[in-house]
N, C-alpha and C positions, 0 to 999 in steps of 0.2 A: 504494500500500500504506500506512495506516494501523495503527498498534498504538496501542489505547486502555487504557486501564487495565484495560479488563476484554476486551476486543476484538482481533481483528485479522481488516482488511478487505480487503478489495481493491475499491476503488471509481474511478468515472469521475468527476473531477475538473478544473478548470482554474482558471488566476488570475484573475482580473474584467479585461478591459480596460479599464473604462470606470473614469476615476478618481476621482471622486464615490461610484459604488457601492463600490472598492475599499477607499475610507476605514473605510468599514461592516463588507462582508462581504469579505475580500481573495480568495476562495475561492471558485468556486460549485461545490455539490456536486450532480452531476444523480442517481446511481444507485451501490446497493452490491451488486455479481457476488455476495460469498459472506462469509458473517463466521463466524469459530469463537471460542471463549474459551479463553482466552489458559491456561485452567488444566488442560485437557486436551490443551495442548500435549505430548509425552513425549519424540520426536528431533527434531534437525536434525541434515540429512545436506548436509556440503556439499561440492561439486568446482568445479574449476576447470578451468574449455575455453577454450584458447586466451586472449584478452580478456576473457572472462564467466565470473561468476561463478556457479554456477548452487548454489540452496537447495533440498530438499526438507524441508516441514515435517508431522511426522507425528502425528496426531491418535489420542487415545483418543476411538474411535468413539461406544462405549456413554455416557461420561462428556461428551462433549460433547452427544449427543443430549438428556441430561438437564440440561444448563443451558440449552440453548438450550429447552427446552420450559417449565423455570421462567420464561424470560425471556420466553414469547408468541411467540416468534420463528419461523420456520420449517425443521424439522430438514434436516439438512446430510445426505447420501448421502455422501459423498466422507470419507474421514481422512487423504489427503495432499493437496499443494498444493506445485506447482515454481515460484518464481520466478525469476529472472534479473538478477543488477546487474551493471553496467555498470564497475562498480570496488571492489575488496576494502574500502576504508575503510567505504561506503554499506552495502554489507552484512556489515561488521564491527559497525557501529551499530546497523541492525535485530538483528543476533543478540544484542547484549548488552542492546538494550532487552528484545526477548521473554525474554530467561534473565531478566534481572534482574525481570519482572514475574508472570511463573512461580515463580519462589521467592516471590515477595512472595505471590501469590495462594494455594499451596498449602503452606508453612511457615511463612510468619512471621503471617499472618492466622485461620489453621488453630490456631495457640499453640504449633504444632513449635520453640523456640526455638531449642533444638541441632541442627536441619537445618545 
């Protein structure tokens, strides 16, 4: 899972083994499942089962469709997305990065200052 400043992915990923190329690229990135923008975010729903931590993040459908079709991209069917961490701090972090870049994306860039 990736959140970019305008993004969040869910991509197939791993670290380089080879240590030459890791100097370069430490990352190889093969494929991305699904990306939505980060400003059609609206909830996160989260529980707790047993060890995991389980996220449901839920999308404005119509609002994302239209970014991602500004962006060339290809429209998303889906407006939720369940992930799973493995430990509350991991997905304490993702949660306040996507809030903190949700506000950023739709009040403080928008000119809302008083959000």
């Amino acid at each position: 899972m990736v959140v970019s400043m305008k993004w969040t992915f869910n991509c197939i990923a791993e670290f380089e083994n080879d240590k030459k190329k890791s100097e370069v690229i430490p990352v190889k990135w093969e494929k991305s499942k699904w990306r939505h923008p980060n400003e059609a975010l609206e909830k996160i729903i989260i529980d707790k089962e047993k060890n995991m931590v389980r996220l449901q993040l839920m999308y404005n459908k119509e609002k994302q469709n239209i970014i991602l079709k500004q962006a060339g991209e290809k429209l998303v069917k889906k407006d939720k997305r369940k992930l799973i961490f493995g430990d509350l701090a991991t997905c304490r972090d993702f949660v306040f990065h996507c809030r903190r870049l949700h506000h950023l994306k739709n009040f403080v860039q928008a000119g809302n200052m008083n959000a």
